[in-house]
C-alpha positions as CSV (number, residue, x, y, z in Angstrom):
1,X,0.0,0.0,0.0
2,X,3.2,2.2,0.9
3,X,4.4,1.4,-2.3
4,X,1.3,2.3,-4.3
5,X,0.8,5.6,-2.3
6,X,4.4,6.4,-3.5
7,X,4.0,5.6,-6.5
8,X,0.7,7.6,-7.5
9,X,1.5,10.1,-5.1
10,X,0.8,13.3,-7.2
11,X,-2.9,11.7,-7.8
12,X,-3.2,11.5,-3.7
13,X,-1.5,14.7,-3.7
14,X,-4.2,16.0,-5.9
15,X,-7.1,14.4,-4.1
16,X,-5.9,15.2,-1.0
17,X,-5.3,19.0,-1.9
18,X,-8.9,20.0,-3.5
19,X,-10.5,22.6,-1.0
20,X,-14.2,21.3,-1.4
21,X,-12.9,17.7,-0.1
22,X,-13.4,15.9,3.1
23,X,-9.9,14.2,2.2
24,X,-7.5,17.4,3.1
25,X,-7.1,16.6,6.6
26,X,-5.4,13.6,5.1
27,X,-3.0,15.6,2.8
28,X,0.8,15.0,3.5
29,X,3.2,17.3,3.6
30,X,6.7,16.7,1.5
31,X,8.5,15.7,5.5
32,X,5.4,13.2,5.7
33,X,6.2,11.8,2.2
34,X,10.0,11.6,3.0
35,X,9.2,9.3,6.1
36,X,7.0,7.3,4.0
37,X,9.7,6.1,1.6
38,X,12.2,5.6,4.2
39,X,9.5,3.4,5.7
40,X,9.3,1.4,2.6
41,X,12.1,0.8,2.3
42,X,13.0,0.2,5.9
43,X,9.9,-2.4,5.6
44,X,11.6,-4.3,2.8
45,X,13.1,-6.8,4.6
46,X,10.1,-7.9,6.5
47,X,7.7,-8.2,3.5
48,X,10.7,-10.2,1.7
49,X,10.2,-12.4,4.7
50,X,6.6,-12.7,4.8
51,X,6.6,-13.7,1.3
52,X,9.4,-16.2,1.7
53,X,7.5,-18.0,4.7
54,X,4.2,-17.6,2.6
55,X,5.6,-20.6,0.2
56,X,4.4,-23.0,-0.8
57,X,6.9,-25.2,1.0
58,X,8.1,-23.1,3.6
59,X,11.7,-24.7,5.7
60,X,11.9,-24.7,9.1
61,X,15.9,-25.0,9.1
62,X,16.0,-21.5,7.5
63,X,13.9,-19.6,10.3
64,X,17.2,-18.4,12.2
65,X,19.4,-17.9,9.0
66,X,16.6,-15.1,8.3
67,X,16.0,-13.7,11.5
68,X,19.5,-13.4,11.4
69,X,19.3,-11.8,8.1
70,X,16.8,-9.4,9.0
71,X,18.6,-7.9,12.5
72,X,21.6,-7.1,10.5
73,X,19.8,-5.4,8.1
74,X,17.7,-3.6,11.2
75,X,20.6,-2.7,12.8
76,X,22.4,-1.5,9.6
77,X,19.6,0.8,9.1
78,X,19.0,1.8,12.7
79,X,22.3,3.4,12.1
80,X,21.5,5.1,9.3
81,X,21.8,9.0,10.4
82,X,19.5,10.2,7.4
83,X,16.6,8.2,8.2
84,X,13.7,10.2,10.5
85,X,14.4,9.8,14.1
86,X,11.2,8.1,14.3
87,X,11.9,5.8,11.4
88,X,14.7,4.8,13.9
89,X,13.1,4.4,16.9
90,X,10.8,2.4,15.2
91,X,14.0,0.4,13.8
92,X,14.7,-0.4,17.3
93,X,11.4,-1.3,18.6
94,X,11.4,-4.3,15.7
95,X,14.2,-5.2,16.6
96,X,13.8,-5.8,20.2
97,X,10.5,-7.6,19.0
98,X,12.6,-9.4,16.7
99,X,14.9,-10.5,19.8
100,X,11.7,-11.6,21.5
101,X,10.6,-14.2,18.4
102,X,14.2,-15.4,18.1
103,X,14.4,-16.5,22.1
104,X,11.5,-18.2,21.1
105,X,13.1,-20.9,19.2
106,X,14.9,-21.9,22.6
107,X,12.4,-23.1,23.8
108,X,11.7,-25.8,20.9
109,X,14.5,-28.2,20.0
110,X,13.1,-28.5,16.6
111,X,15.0,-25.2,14.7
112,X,18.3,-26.3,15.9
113,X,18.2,-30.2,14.8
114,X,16.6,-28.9,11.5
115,X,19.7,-26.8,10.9
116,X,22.1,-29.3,11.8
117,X,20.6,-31.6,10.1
118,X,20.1,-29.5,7.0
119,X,23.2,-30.2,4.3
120,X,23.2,-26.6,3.5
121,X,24.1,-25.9,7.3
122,X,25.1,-28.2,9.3
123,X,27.2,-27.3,12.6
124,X,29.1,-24.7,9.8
125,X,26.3,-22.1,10.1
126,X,26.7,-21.9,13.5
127,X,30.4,-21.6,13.8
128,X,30.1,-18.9,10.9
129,X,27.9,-16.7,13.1
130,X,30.3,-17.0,16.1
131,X,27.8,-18.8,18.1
132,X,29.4,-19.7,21.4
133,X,30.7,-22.9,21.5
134,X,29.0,-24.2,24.3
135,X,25.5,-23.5,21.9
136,X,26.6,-24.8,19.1
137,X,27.5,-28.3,21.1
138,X,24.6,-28.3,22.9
139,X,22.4,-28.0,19.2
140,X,24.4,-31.0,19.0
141,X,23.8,-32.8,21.9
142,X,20.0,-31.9,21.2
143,X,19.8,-33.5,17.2
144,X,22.0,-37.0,18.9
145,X,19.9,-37.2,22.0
146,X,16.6,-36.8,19.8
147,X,18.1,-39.2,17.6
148,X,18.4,-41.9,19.9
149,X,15.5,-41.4,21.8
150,X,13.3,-42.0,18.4
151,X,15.5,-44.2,16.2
């Protein structure tokens, strides 16, 4: 919707702007417009996700690589100087709920044994991200305990 406002924005400029119209209290001003493309585009990454996870077939084992993914890009752009201070406090605030879904996954096994067991990621994912060693053997410990609990 962001980008479609964008887009046609001298049409909502012009609809918005008519004197007669019950839309002017809705008119933006060029600051307001600035903030909405820097919310676009600050929203990017998120819809990318959504519409990855929206597949048809959907992978468990890639849950952390992209929540990983998606706080380095929020804290790239919470960085970002020209962005609205808003835009990053708002940065933030997604990111903390970010931090909130990934402490999630602790608390079910099944993300972990999915990425060790996953040939794209293995144990190497985790040693690439600097996880501390003491997580990455218990993800270990998890998938070979599960394993011979059920096989």
């Amino acid at each position: 919707m962001i980008d479609f406002a964008i887009n046609y924005r001298s049409a909502v400029d012009k609809i918005t702007s008519e004197r007669g119209s019950e839309l002017r209290a809705f008119e933006l001003s060029d600051a307001e417009w600035e903030i909405m493309g820097q919310l676009r585009d600050v929203l990017k990454v998120l819809k990318d996700a959504t519409l990855y996870f929206s597949r048809s077939t959907p992978n468990l084992a890639t849950v952390i690589p992209a929540m990983d993914h998606i706080d380095r890009v929020l804290s790239t752009q919470s960085l970002t100087t020209s962005f609205n201070p808003a835009i990053r406090a708002s940065l933030m605030l997604a990111k903390r709920t970010l931090n909130r879904y990934y402490s999630a996954t602790d608390w079910s096994d099944v993300y972990r044994i999915a990425m060790v067991l996953h040939p794209q990621f293995k144990l190497d994912y985790f040693k690439r991200m600097k996880w501390p060693q003491n997580w990455i053997d218990t993800a270990l410990d998890i998938t070979r305990s599960t394993y011979q609990e059920n096989y």
